[in-house]
N, C-alpha and C positions, 0 to 999 in steps of 0.2 A: 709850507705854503698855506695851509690852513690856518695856524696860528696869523700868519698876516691877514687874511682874509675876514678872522675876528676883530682883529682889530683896529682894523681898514672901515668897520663896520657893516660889512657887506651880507645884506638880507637876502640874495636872490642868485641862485647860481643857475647858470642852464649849461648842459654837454648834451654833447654825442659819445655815446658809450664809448673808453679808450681803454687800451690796457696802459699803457702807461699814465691815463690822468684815475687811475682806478682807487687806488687808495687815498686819493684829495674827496675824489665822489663819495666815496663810501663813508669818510667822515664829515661832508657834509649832509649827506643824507640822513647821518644818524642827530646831526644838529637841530634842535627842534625851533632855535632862533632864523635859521636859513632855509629858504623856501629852493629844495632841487628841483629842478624844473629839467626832465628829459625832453629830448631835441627831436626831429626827423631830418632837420635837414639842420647844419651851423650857422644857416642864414636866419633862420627863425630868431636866435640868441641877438642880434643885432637889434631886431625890433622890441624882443624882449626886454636889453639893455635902455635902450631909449625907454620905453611903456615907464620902466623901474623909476628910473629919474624923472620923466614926467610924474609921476605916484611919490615923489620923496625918498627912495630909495637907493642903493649902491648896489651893483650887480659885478657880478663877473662873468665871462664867457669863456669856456674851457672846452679845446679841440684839438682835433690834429693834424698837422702840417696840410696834408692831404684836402681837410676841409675848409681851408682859406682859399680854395677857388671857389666854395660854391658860395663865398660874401662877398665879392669884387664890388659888386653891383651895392648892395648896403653899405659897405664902407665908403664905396667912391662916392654914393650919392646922400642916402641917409644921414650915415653918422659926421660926415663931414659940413654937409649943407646946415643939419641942426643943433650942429656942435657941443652935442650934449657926450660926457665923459663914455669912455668905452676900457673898457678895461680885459684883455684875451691873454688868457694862458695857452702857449700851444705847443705842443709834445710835439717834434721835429722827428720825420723821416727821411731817406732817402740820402741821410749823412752816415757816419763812421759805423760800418760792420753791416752795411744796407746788404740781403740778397734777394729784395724784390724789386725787380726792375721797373715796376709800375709808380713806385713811391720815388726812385730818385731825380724824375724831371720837375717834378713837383715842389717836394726838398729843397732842388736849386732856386726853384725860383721864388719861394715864399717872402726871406729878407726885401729883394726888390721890391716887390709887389706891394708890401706894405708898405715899403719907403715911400714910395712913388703915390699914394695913396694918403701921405701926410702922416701915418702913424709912428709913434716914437719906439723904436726898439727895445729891448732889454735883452742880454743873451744870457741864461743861464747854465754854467757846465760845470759847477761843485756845489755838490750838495749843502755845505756846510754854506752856502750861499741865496741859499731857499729863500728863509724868512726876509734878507735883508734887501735880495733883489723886488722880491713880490710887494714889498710893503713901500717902497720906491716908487716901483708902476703904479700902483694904488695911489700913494699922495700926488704921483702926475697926472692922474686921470682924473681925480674926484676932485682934488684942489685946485688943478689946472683945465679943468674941463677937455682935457685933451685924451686923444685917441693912442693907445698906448696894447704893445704887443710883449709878453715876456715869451723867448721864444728859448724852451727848455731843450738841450742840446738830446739828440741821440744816443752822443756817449751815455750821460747821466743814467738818462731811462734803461740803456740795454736796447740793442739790435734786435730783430727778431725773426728769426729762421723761414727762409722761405723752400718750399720742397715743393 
């Protein structure tokens, strides 16, 4: 995913700290061409993304299932209305080997959510399918100005133990 995201040309990443987007952050942070930008909230990354492309840039936004409700409001209104490229990587919960029950109402409902919302899917569940999905959504978003979601399966990442 990295590797696409170079050569995607993408200057600007912003997350909310994830364990499964961990090792994508950790090498862009160590990338001195890509500005990591930490989150408070995943709605901040919307505006951020837009700012980027107003300034000539390409961004990404990387989060987790869980925090596509707190953008409903930027995607429906923001990034739609000003149609400038949007480009989300999001580590999915609340699917295969979930045992926190707070993540799987969420889980379900994210695909809709974006659908419905105008954004174009991408599902990702083999790894060996990293670079070629991520660098797809990239040429839909930044070519096509369009609002675009790669939604990294559960399996992938690993379930994570709830107690």
């Amino acid at each position: 995913m990295y590797r696409a995201l170079v050569e995607a040309q993408v200057r600007q990443v912003s997350y909310v700290p994830d364990a499964g987007h961990s090792a994508l952050i950790n090498q862009v942070r160590e990338d001195d061409s890509i500005h990591a930008v930490g989150l408070t909230s995943e709605e901040e990354g919307i505006g951020l993304s837009a700012g980027a492309w107003l300034g000539g840039q390409r961004s990404a936004l990387l989060m987790q299932s869980s925090g596509v409700g707190n953008c409903v409001n930027a995607i429906a209104s923001l990034a739609q209305a000003c149609g400038f490229p949007l480009l989300m990587l999001i580590t999915m919960r609340g699917e295969w080997g979930e045992a926190n029950p707070w993540q799987v109402p969420m889980g379900r409902l994210v695909p809709g959510l974006l659908h419905d919302m105008g954004v174009s899917l991408m599902r990702l569940d083999d790894g060996e399918a990293a670079f070629a999905t991520v660098a797809a959504a990239a040429d839909q978003a930044f070519l096509g100005q369009a609002r675009v979601a790669v939604l990294i399966s559960q399996r992938l990442i690993g379930a994570k133990l709830f107690k």
